[in-house]
C-alpha positions, 0 to 999 in steps of 0.5 A: 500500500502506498503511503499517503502523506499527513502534511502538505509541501508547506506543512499543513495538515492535509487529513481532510483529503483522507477524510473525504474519502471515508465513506463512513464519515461522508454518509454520516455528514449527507443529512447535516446531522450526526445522530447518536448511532453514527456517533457510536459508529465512529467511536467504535472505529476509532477503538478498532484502530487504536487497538490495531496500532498500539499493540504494535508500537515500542515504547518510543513509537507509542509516546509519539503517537499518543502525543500525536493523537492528542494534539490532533484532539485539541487541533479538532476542537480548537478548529472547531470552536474557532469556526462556531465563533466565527460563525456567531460573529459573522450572524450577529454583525450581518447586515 
C-alpha cells in the first residue's frame, strides 16, 4: 500500500483529503446531522484502530503517537470552536 502523506509541501495538515474519502464519515455528514448511532459508529472505529496500532508500537513509537493523537484532539476542537465563533460573529454583525 502506498503511503499517503499527513502534511502538505508547506506543512499543513492535509487529513481532510483522507477524510473525504471515508465513506463512513461522508454518509454520516449527507443529512447535516450526526445522530447518536453514527456517533457510536465512529467511536467504535476509532477503538478498532487504536487497538490495531498500539499493540504494535515500542515504547518510543507509542509516546509519539499518543502525543500525536492528542494534539490532533485539541487541533479538532480548537478548529472547531474557532469556526462556531466565527460563525456567531459573522450572524450577529450581518447586515
Amino acid at each position: 500500500m502506498a503511503r499517503t502523506e499527513w502534511l502538505s509541501d508547506d506543512e499543513l495538515p492535509q487529513l481532510d483529503a483522507h477524510l473525504a474519502q471515508l465513506e463512513r464519515f461522508t454518509e454520516a455528514l449527507a443529512d447535516g446531522v450526526i445522530d447518536s448511532g453514527e456517533l457510536a459508529g465512529q467511536e467504535a472505529a476509532l477503538v478498532a484502530a487504536m487497538k490495531a496500532v498500539e499493540g504494535k508500537l515500542d515504547d518510543e513509537q507509542h509516546a509519539l503517537v499518543t502525543t500525536l493523537l492528542v494534539e490532533l484532539t485539541a487541533y479538532n476542537v480548537m478548529s472547531t470552536l474557532h469556526g462556531l465563533t466565527a460563525e456567531r460573529l459573522s450572524e450577529k454583525f450581518a447586515s
